[in-house]
N, C-alpha and C positions, 0 to 999 in steps of 0.2 A: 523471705517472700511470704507475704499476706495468705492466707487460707482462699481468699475471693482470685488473686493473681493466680497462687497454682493450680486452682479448679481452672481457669481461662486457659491456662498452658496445656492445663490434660484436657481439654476438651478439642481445641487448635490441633495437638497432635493426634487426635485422634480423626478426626478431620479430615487431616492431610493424608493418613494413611489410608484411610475410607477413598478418597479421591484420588489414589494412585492406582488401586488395585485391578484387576484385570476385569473383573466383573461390577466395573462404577457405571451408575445411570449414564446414560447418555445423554449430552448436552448441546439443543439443539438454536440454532438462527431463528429472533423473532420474524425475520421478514427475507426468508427465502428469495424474494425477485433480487436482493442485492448482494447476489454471492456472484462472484465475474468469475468462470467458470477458466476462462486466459490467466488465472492466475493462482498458480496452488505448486504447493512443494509437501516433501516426503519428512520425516520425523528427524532428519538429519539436514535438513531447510535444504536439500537439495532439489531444485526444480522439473517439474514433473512434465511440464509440455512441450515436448521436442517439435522442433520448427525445420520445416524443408520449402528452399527455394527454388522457383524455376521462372524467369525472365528475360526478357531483350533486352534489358540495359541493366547496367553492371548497379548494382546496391553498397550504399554505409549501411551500416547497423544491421544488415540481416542476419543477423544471427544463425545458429545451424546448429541442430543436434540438442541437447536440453543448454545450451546458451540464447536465452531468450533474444525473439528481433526484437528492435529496438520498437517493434509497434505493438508490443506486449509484454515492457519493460518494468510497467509501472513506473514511467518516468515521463518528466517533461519534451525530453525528446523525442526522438522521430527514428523511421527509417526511410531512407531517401533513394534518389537516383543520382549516381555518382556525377552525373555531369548533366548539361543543358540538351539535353537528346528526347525528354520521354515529349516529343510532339507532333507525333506519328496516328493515325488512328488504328494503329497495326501492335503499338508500344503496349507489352502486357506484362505486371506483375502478379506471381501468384505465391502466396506463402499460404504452407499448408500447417495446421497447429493438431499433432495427435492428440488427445487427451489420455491419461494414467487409468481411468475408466467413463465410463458412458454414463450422463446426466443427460436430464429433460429441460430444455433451453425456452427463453420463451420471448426474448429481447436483445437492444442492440444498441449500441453507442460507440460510435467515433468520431475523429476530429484530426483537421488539416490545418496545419501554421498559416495563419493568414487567412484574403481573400483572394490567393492564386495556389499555383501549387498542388494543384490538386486533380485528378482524375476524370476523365469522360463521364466513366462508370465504374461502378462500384458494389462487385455482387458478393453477398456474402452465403456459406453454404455451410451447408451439414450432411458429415456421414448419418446417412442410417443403415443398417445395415451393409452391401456393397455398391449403394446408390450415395451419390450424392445429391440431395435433395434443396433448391434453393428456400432461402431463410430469407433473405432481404435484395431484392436489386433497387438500387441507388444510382439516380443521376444528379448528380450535386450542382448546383446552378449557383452557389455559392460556396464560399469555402468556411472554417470552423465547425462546428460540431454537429452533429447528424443523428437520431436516436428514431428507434422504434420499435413497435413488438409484432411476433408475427407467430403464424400458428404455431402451437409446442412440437417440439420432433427430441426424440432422445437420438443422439448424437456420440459417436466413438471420436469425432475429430472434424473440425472448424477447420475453413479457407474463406479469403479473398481474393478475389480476382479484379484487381484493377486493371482501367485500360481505355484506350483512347489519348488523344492530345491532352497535356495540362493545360487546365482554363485559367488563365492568367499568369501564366510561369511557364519555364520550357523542364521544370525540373515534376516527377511525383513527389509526394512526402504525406507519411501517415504518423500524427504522434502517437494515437494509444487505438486499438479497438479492444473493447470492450463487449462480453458476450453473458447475460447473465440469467442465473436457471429460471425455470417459468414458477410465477406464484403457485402451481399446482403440484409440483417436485417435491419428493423426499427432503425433510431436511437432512441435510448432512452434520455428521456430529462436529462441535466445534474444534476440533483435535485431528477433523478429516485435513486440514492445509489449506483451509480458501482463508483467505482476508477477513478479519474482522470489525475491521471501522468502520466502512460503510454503513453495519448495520446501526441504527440509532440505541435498539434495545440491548447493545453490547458497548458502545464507544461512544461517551458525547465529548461534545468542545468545551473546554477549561477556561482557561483567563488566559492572557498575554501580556507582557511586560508594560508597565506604564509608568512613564517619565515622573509622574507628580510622585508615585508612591514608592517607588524601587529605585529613583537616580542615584541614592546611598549607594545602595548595594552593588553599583553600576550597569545597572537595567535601564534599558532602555525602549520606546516608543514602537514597535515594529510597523507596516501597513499589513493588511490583512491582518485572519482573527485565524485562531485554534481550528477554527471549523471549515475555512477555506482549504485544508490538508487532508480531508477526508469526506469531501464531496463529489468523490468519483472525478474530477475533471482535470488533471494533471499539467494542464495546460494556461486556462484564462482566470484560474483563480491560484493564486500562489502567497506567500509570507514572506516580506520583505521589510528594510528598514525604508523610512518616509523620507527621509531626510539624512546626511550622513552627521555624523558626529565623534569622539574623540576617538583616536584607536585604542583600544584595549578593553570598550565599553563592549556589552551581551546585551542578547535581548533571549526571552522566551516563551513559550507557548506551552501548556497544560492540557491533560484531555482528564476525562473519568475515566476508570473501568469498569464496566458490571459483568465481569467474566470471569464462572466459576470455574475457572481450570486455568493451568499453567500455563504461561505467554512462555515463550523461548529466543524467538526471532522476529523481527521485525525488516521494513523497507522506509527507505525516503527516496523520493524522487525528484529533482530539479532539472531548470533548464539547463541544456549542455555547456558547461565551462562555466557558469554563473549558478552555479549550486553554494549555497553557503560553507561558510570555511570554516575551520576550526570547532565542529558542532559536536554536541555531545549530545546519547540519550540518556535518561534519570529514569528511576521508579521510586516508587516512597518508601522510605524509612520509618515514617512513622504513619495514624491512622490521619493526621489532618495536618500534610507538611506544610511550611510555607514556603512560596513559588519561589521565593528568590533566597529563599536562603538553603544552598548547596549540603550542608550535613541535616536538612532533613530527606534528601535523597540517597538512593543506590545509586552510582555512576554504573550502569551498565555497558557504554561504547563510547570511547572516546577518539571522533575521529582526529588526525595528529594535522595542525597547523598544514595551511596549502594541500590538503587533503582535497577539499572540494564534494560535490554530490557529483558532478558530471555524471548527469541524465539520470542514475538510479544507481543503489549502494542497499545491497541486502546484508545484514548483520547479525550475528546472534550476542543472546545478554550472557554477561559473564554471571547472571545469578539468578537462574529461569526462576521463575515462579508464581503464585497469584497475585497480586497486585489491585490496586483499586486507583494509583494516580499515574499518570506518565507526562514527563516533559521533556522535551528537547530545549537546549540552552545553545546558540551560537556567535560567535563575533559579528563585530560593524566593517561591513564590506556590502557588495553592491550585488551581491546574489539573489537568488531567490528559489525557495522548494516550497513544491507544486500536489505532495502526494505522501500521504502513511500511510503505512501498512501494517499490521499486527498479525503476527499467525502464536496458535496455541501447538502446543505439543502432543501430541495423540499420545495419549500412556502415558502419565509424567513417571517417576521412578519417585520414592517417597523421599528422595535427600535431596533431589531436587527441589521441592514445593515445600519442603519443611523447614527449611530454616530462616528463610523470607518470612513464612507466616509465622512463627514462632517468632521471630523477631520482631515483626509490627504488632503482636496481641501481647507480647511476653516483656518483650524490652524497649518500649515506646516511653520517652522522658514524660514525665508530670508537668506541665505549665503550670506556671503563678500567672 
């Protein structure tokens, strides 16, 4: 080894160990309004927002207890009314979401399949202290997606209360709400458990497969881009192939990372039963992989043929660590996902983040 390589290697491990320690800077979100405060888990990716229901007609996907509803999945799905009943002006759903601690809130987004199917009204609330204080009432005159901001309130726990007849449908259904902290809130450090794609100054969109340059390697053309997956909207923008073609052929999507601390676990979300199939997540192997060719990547998840996304699939990498590229690689079928997700690991331990980066700085091939 070169004198210039082993100086790179002791400087990389030292690094690493600087960035695991108990007393490392803190690392925070360039743009605080895009942290969804519905969506954060614990250092062991176990899910932090416990959901309690209470309604007049029976629920899919409601989830209960830290198993997310399905309107807080981070997925293309929903949670519904079990049958054709919610058309009553009396019909109420009310899911209450605790949160793991209290943040200062300052905006709002969700969205209904279709243009029926969807709610009278639609109010959304916040604990403050032992008051419930409203944050948004909503009467949707249309149905799809709904967004706004409203005065800051710091909040121990989020509800909506749907209710009234479905306007255009006898059924309710909610795919995603979305709650996120106000541009004026503490940031939180990136290792706190909120999602990190959204933000721009942490995650951008890469390349996606293309027919003219990768059909070698049997890539192929997807619809949608890299960035369609991490636009907040898990619903009307999604990644899918155009056209069908041979079976056995992939297609993939790339993103950046600009995130100085250890990734662990990740989400993808699709529509229910038509989530992609046979999909795998990558991280790079070396500092400038090429997309389609698989031994410049880590395999971190490989999910196993007929596997599917149905609605959302939280994962952890078989080799946490820092990183700078990610791509998901899946088969030609007729799916489509709608939503990524990135969480870092609060505290990395140093054997976790050391051998990934020691391996991209230390053991990265030479091109000719």
């Amino acid at each position: 080894m070169s004198p210039r390589i082993f100086a790179a290697c002791a400087a990389s491990i030292g690094f690493s160990i600087a960035a695991s320690s108990a007393t490392a800077a803190a690392f925070n979100y360039g743009n605080v309004s895009r942290v969804n405060v519905l969506r954060n888990y614990n250092a062991s990716s176990a899910f932090q927002v416990s959901t309690a229901t209470t309604t007049t007609d029976a629920l899919i996907s409601a989830g209960g207890g830290f198993v997310p509803s399905g309107a807080i999945d981070g997925g293309g799905w929903n949670v519904q009314t079990a049958g054709g009943t919610f058309t009553s002006s009396t019909d109420l759903v009310v899911q209450t979401f605790t949160l793991a601690q209290s943040v200062k809130v300052g905006s709002y987004w969700f969205t209904s399949l279709g243009g029926g199917n969807r709610p009278n009204g639609m109010l959304i609330e916040g604990l403050v202290g032992a008051n419930w204080v409203t944050l948004a009432n909503v009467n949707p005159t249309t149905g799809g997606t709904h967004s706004g901001t409203f005065s800051p309130q710091t909040v121990s726990a989020l509800r909506y209360q749907a209710s009234g007849a479905a306007l255009g449908g006898n059924f309710f259904t909610l795919n995603e709400l979305e709650v996120y902290l106000d541009s004026t809130a503490a940031s939180p450090d990136l290792r706190g458990g909120y999602n990190l794609t959204r933000d721009p100054s942490l995650v951008t969109a890469g390349v996606t497969s293309n027919t003219g340059l990768h059909s070698a390697q049997g890539f192929y053309t997807p619809s949608g881009t890299a960035g369609s997956l991490i636009d907040g909207d898990p619903v009307s923008s999604n990644v899918n192939f155009q056209s069908p073609v041979a079976s056995g052929n992939r297609a993939f999507v790339t993103y950046n990372l600009n995130i100085p601390v250890a990734i662990g676990h990740a989400n993808i979300g699709g529509f229910h039963g038509q989530g992609w199939d046979g999909w795998a997540f990558w991280t790079n192997a070396v500092a400038n992989p090429n997309p389609a060719l698989d031994s410049d990547w880590i395999l971190q998840f490989n999910d196993p043929v007929g596997g599917g996304i149905f609605s959302s699939t939280h994962f952890t990498l078989a080799q946490p660590g820092i990183y700078t590229r990610a791509r998901f690689t899946w088969n030609v079928q007729s799916g489509a996902a709608t939503n990524f997700e990135l969480y870092a690991i609060p505290e990395p331990a140093t054997a976790l983040i050391l051998a990934p980066l020691v391996g991209l700085l230390c053991g990265r091939r030479n091109r000719r």
